[in-house]
C-alpha positions in Angstrom: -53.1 24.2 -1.3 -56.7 25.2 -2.1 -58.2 27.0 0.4 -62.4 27.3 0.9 -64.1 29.2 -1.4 -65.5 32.6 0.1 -69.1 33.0 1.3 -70.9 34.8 -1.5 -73.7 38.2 -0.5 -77.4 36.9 -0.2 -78.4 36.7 -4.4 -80.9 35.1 -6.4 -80.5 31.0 -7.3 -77.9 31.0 -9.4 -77.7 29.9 -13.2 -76.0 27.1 -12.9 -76.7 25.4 -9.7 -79.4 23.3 -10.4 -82.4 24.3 -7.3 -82.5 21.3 -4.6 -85.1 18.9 -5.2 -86.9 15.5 -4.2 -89.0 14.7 -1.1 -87.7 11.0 -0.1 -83.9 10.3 1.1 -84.3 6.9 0.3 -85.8 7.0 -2.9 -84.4 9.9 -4.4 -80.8 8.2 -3.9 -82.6 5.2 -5.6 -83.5 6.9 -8.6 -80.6 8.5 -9.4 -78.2 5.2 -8.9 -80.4 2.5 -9.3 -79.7 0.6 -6.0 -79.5 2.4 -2.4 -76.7 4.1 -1.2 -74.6 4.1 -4.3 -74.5 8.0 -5.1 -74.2 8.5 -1.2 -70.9 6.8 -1.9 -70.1 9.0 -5.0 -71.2 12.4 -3.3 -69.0 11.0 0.2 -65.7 10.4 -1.5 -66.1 13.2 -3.5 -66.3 15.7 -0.4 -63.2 13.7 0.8 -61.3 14.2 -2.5 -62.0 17.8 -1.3 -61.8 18.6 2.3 -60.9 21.9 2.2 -63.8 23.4 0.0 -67.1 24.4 0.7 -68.9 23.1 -2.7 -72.7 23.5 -3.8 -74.8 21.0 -4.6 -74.7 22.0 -8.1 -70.9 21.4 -8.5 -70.6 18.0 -7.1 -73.3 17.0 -8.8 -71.5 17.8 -12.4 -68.5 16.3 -10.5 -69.7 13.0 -10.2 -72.2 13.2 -13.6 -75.4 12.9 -11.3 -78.4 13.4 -13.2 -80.7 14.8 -10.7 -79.1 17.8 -8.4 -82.2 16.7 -5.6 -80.6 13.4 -5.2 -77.5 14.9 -5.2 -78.8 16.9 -2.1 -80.6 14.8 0.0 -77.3 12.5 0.1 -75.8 15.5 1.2 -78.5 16.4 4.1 -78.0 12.6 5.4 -74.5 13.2 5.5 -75.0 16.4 7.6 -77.2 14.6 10.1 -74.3 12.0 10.5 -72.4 14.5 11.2 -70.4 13.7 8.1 -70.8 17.1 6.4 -71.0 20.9 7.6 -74.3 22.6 5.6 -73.6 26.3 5.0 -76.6 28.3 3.8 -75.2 32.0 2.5 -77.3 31.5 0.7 -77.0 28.8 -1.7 -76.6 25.3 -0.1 -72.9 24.4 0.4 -71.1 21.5 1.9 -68.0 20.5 3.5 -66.6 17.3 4.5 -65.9 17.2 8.5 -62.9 14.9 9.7 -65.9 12.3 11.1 -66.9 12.4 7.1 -63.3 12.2 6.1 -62.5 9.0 8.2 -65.8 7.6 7.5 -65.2 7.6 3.6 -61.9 6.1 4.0 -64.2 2.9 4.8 -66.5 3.2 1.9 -65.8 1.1 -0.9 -65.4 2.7 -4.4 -68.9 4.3 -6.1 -67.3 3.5 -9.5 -64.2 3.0 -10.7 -61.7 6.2 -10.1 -58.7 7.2 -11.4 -55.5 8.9 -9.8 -56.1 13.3 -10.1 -53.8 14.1 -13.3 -54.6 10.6 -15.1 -51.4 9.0 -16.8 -50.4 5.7 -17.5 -50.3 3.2 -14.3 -52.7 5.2 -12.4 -55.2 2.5 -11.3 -58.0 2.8 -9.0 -57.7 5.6 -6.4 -56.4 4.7 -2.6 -58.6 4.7 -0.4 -58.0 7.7 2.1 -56.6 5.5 5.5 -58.0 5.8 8.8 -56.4 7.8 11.5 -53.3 6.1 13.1 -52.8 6.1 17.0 -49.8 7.4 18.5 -48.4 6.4 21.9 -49.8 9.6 23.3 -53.0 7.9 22.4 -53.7 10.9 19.9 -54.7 10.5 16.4 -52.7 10.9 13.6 -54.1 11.9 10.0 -51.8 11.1 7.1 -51.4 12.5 4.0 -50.4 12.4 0.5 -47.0 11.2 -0.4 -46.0 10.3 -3.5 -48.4 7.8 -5.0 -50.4 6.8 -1.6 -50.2 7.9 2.1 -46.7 9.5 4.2 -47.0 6.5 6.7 -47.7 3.7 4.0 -44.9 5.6 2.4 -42.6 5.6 5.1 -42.8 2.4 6.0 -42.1 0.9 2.5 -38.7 3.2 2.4 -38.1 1.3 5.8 -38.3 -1.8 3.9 -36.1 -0.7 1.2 -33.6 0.3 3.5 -34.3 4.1 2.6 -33.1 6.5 5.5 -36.1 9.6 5.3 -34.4 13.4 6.9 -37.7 15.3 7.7 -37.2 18.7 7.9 -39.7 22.2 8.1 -40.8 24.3 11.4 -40.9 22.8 14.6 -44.7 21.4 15.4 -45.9 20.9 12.1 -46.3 17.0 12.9 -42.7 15.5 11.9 -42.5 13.5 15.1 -46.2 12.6 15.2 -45.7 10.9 11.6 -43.2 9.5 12.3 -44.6 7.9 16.0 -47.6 7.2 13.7 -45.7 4.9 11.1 -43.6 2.9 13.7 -44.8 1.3 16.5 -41.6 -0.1 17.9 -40.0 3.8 17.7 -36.9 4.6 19.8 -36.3 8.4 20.2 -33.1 10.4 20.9 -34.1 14.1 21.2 -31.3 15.8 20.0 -30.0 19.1 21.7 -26.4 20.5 21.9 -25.5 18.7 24.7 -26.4 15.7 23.6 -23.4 13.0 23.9 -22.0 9.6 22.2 -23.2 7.7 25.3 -26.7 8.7 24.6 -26.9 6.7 21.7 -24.6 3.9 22.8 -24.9 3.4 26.2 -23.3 4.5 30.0 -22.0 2.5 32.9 -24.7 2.8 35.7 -24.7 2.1 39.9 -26.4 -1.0 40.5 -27.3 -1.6 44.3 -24.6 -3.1 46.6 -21.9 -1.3 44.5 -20.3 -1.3 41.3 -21.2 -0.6 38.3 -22.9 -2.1 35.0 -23.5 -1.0 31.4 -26.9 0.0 30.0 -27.1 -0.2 26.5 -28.4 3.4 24.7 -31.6 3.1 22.2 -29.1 3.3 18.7 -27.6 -0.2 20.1 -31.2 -1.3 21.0 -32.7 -0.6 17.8 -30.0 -2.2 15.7 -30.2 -5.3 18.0 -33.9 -5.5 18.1 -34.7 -4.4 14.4 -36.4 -1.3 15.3 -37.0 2.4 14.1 -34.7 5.3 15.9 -35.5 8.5 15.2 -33.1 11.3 15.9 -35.1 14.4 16.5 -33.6 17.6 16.3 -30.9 15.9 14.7 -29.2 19.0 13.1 -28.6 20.6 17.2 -26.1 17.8 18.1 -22.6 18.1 17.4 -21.2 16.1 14.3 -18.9 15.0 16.2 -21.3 13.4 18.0 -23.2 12.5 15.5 -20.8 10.4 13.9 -21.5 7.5 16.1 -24.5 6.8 12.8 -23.1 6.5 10.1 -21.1 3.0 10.5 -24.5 1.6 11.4 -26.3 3.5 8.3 -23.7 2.3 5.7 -23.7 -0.7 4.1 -21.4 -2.1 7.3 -24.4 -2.1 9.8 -22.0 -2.4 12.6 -20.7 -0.3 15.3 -17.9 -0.9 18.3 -18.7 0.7 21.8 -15.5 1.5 23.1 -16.9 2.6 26.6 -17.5 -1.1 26.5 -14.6 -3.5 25.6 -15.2 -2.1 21.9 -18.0 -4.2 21.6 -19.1 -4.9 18.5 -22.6 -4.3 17.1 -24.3 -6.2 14.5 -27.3 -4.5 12.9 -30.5 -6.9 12.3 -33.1 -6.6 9.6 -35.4 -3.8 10.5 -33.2 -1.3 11.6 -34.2 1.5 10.1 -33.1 5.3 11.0 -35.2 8.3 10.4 -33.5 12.0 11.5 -35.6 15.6 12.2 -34.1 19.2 11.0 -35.7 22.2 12.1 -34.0 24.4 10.1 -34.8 28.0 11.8 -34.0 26.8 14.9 -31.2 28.6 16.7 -27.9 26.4 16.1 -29.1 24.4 13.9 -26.6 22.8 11.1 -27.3 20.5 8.3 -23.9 19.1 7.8 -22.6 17.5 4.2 -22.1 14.2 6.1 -25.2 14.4 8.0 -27.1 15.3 4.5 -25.5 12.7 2.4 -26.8 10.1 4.9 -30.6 10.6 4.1 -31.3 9.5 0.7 -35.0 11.5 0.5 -35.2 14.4 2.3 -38.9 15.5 3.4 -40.5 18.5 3.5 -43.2 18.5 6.1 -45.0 21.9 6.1 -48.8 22.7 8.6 -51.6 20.8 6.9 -53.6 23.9 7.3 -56.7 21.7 5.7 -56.3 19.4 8.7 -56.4 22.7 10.7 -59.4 23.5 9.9 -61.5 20.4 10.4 -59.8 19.8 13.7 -61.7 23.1 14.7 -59.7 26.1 14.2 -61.2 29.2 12.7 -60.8 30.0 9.1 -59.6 33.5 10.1 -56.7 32.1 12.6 -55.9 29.7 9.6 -55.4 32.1 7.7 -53.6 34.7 9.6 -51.3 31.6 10.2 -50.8 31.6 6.6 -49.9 34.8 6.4 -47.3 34.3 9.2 -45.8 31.4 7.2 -45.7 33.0 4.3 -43.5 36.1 6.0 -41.2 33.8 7.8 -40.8 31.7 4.1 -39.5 35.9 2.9 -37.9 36.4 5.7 -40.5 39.1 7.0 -40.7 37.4 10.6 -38.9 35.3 12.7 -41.6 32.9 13.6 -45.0 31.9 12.5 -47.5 29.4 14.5 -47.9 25.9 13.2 -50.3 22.7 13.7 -49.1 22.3 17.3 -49.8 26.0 18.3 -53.2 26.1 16.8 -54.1 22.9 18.4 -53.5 24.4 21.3 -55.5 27.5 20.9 -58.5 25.1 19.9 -58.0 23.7 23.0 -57.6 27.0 25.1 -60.3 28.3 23.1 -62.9 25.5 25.0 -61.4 25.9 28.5 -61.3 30.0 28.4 -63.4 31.3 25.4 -62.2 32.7 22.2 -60.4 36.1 22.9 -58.4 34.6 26.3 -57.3 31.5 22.9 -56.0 34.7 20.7 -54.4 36.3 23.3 -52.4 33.4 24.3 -51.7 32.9 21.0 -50.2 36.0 20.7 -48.5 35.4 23.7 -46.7 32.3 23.1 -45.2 34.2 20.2 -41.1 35.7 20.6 -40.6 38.7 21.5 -39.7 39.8 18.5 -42.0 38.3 16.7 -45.1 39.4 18.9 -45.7 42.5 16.5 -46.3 40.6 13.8 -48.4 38.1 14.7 -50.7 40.6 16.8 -51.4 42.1 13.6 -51.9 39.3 11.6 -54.5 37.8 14.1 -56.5 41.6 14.2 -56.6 41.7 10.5 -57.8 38.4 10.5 -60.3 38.1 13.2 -61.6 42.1 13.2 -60.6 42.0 17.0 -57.8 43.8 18.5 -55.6 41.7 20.3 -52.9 42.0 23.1 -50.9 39.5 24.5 -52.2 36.9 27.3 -52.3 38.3 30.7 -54.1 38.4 34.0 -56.3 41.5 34.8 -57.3 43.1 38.0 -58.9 42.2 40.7 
């Protein structure tokens, strides 16, 4: 993934970046395009073809064959005052797209006729990039590339197709927000090693005055009902247990509940099953049955990119990175992901930058804690020590 370029020392205008020029917003987009606001369009999906770079005017302006690197700029400087765009002055005059300017373009219609990066036959006009999706939580989602368009467009045509998806990668890099994102009507088993058959089917219950009644579990609900269920941590329940799927996953769509009379189970259209692996997790085991239910198995990795414009610092990013990289080598046993550095942007407002790197630190295994100590001082400059109270 490309990461921002790095600031260049104070120089003279460079050779071949144009100088900024023009004195009217309005007029100097005119007479570049011909008609108002259609290079702001070309310069604003640009930016969001290429959130994670800091670009000069120069460059997007022989990106999008401008003719005039002052119309180019002042398109830019109105995005800036939206909000749209961060201007970085080191010196030269560099942009870069902020989320605001990312979800905004994914409203723009197209400046001209686009094709698909890499070309080919069949590529068509470029997607536009889709807004955020809400999640029950009422966060925001941001999707991503998948395949030819977007991971929740993606997902749920494979739901339509009767595809089963196995996400798998570290825990907190987003697999459970994606897929919250895509499905609205979502049922959720959270898979540990206790989990048990009447989880997923159901349990007799008290009801008042005596006796007993049973409650159907979410896997009978969701087949009934047409719905999603997602079995996170899928990989931590026994197989035994897990069993209890794959008459409703094959081509039979029908389970018995023996708890119950062994009543039987139709599945309705709709039903759909999606299944989490975290692989480095402790006790963690991708069985052959488990494996050969999933049909596309999903690799869902930090969108460090996202990262960034959600307000974590470049140097944390990439001392993340770093991290990730060791555990990929087996050089560390654990590395932060999207969740953890959402977090320190968020203990970074409350209690100020060095109390967010020590508790990043912190919140790291023992025997990890080394590692990323020294990952986050090489980074940052600062030397850092694990979150902790002081004296009085």
């Amino acid at each position: 993934m490309t990461t921002p370029h790095t600031p260049v020392p104070p120089a003279g205008p460079p050779q071949n970046d144009p100088a900024p020029s023009g004195t009217g917003e309005t007029p100097a987009i005119e007479a570049a395009s011909g008609r108002s606001g259609y290079l702001y369009r070309k310069v604003a999906l640009h930016l969001a073809d290429h959130p994670d770079q800091i670009l000069k005017v120069g460059e997007i302006t022989r990106a999008i064959g401008a003719p005039s690197s002052g119309a180019v700029f002042e398109a830019l400087k109105k995005m800036a005052a939206a909000g749209h765009a961060t201007h970085h002055r080191d010196p030269h005059h560099r942009f870069q797209i902020t989320q605001p300017g990312v979800d905004a373009a994914g409203t723009l219609p197209p400046a001209a006729p686009r094709t698909r990066s890499g070309g080919g036959a069949g590529g068509g006009g470029r997607q536009s990039r889709p807004a955020p999706v809400p999640r029950p939580n009422g966060t925001l989602y941001h999707p991503r590339r998948l395949g030819k368009g977007w991971d929740v467009e993606e997902l749920r045509r494979l739901r339509a197709q009767q595809v089963p998806v196995l996400l798998y990668g570290p825990p907190g890099t987003g697999k459970t927000a994606m897929v919250e994102a895509a499905f609205p009507d979502l049922l959720t088993v959270a898979g540990t090693g206790d989990t048990v058959v009447d989880d997923f089917l159901g349990s007799y219950n008290p009801i008042p005055g005596g006796g007993y009644e049973f409650v159907h579990g979410p896997l009978v609900t969701a087949m009934r009902d047409g719905r999603v269920l997602l079995v996170d941590d899928a990989t931590l329940i026994p197989p035994r247990v897990l069993a209890v799927l794959y008459p409703a996953m094959d081509g039979r769509g029908v389970i018995t509940i023996p708890a119950n009379g062994n009543e039987t189970v139709q599945a309705v259209d709709g039903f759909y099953i999606v299944a989490g692996h975290n692989p480095g997790v402790h006790g963690a085991v991708l069985t052959e049955a488990l494996a050969s239910r999933f049909t596309v198995h999903l690799h869902v990795t930090t969108d460090w990119d996202l990262a960034r414009q959600l307000g974590v610092p470049k140097p944390v990013v990439n001392a993340a990175i770093d991290l990730n990289a060791d555990l990929t080598a087996g050089k560390t046993v654990w590395a932060p992901q999207l969740r953890e550095l959402l977090g320190f942007v968020t203990v970074r407002d409350h209690l100020g930058m060095t109390a967010a790197l020590a508790n990043l630190a912190g919140i790291a295994p023992d025997d990890a804690r080394d590692d990323v100590t020294a990952a986050l001082s090489r980074h940052t400059g600062t030397p850092i020590t694990a979150f902790a109270l002081g004296k009085r």
